[in-house]
C-alpha positions as CSV (number, residue, x, y, z in Angstrom):
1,X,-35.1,1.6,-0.1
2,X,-34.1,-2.0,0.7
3,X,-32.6,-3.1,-3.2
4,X,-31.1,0.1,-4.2
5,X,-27.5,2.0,-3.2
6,X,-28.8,5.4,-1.2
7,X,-26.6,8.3,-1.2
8,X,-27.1,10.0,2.1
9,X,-26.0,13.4,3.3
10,X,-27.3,16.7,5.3
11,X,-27.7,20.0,3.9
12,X,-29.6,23.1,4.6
13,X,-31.7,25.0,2.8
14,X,-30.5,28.6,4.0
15,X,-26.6,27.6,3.6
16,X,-24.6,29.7,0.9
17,X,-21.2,28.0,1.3
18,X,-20.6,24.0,1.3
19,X,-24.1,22.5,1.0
20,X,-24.9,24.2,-2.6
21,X,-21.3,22.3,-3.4
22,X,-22.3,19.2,-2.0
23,X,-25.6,19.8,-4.2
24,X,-23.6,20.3,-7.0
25,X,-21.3,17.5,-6.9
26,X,-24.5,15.2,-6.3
27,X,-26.6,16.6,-9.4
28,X,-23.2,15.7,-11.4
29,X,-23.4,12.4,-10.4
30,X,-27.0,11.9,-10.9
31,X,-25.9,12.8,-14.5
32,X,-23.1,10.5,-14.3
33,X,-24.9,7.5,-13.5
34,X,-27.6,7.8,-16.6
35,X,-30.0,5.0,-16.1
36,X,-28.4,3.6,-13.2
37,X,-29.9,6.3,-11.3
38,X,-33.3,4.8,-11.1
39,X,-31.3,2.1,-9.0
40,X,-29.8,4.7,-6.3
41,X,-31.8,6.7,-3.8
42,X,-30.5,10.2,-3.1
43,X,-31.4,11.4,0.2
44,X,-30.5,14.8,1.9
45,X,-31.2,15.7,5.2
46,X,-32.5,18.9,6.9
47,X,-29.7,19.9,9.6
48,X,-32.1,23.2,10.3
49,X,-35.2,21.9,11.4
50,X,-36.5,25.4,12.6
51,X,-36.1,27.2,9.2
52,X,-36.2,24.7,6.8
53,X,-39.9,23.5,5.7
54,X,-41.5,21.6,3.1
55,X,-41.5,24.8,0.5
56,X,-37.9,25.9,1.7
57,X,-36.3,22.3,0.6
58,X,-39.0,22.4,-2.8
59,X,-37.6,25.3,-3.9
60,X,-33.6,24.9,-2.8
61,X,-34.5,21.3,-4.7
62,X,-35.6,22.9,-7.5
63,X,-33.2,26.3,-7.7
64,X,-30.5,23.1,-8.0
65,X,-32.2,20.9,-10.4
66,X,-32.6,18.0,-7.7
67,X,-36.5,18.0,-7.2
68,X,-37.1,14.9,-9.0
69,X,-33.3,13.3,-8.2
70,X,-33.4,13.5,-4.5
71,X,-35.6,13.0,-1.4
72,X,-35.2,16.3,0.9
73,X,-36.4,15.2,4.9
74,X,-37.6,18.0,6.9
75,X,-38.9,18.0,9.8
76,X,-38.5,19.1,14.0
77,X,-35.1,18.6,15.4
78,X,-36.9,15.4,17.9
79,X,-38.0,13.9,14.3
80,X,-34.3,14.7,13.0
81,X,-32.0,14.6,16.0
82,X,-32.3,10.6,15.7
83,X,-30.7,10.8,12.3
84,X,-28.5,12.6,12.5
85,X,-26.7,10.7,15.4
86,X,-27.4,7.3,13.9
87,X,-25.3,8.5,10.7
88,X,-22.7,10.7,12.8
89,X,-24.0,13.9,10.6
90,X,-21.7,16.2,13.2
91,X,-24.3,18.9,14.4
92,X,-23.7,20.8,17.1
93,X,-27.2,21.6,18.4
94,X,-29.8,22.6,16.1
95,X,-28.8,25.8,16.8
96,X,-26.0,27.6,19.1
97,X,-25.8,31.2,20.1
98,X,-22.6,32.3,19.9
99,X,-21.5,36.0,21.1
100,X,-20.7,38.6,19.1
101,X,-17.1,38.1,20.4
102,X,-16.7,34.9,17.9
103,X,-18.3,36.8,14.7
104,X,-16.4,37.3,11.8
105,X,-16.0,40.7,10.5
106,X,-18.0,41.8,7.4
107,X,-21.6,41.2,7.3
108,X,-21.2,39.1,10.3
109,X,-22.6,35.9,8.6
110,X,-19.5,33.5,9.2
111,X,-17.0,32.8,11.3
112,X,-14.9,30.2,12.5
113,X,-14.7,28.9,15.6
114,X,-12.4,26.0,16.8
115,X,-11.7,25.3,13.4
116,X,-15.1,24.5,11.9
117,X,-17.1,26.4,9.9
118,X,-20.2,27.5,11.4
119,X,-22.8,29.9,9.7
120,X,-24.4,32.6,11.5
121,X,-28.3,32.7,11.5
122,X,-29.8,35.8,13.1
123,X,-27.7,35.4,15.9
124,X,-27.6,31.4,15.9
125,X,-25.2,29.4,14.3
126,X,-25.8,25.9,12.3
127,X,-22.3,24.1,12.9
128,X,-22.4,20.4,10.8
129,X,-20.3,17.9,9.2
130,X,-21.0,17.3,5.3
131,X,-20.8,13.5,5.1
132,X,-21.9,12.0,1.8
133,X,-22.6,8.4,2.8
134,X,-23.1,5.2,0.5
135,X,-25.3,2.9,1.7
136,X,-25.7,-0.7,-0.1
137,X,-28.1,-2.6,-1.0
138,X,-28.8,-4.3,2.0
139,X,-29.3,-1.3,4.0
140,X,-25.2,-1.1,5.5
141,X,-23.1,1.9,5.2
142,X,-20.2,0.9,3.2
143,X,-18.9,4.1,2.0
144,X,-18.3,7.7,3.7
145,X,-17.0,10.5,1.7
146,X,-16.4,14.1,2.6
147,X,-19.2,16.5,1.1
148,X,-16.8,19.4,0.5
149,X,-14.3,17.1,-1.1
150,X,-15.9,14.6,-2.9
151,X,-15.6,13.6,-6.6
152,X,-18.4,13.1,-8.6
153,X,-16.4,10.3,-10.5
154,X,-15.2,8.2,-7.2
155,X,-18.7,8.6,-6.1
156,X,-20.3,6.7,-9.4
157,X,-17.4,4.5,-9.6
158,X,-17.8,3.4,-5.8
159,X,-22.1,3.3,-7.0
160,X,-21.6,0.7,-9.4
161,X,-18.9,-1.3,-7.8
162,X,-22.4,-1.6,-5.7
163,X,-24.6,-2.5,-8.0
């Protein structure tokens, strides 16, 4: 990918809350960069390596119009766990049982805990950061925005200041 800007972040396929917004903002600035988009790599990240397979990231690729945008890495947490370390993605074991002490109320699929926001899986909970990073063309990271906030805009204009 040496030559191009990559867009890096980590999602998972099962999440309802902040990675379909980070997927969002992303597919907006796919559309924002036009033709500069065949000089930028988008890459997302599988923080749930147990549920999250080849056909689970096709079709949460395609369900957000990203298939042929973005690069979706799956595979087992030893494949992953390097990654996600070497970019500080934030995960707090693939997955963590917590007791039913720390579930929310309501259908018992989020809570909070310490402040972050960790979903509930059949009794396990996927706890990670939503880092969009911006990696040059020379393979350093150069940029590091914050998924749940980020702005298409800044993201594009930060792209081409790349380029």
């Amino acid at each position: 990918m040496r030559g191009k800007v990559v867009i890096l972040t980590f999602l998972y396929t099962s999440c309802h809350d902040t990675c379909p917004l980070v997927t969002r903002k992303l597919h907006q600035t796919a559309e924002l960069l036009g033709k500069d988009i065949d000089k930028v790599e988008l890459i997302a990240v599988s923080v749930d390596p147990s549920r999250d397979s080849v056909e689970k990231a096709f079709d949460y690729s395609n369900t957000h119009g990203m298939t042929e945008i973005w690069n979706f890495l799956v595979g087992s947490e030893n494949e992953l766990r390097p990654v996600w370390e070497y970019y500080w993605a934030g995960i707090v074991g693939e997955h963590t049982h917590i007791d039913d002490a720390y579930r929310g109320s309501g259908d018992g699929n989020e809570t909070t805990i310490y402040g972050e926001n960790k979903i509930s899986l059949e009794g396990h909970i996927i706890s990670h950061g939503t880092p969009v990073i911006l990696i040059d063309t020379n393979g350093r990271r150069r940029v590091l925005f914050s998924g749940s906030t980020l702005n298409p805009l800044d993201l594009v204009h930060d792209i081409r200041l790349l380029l």
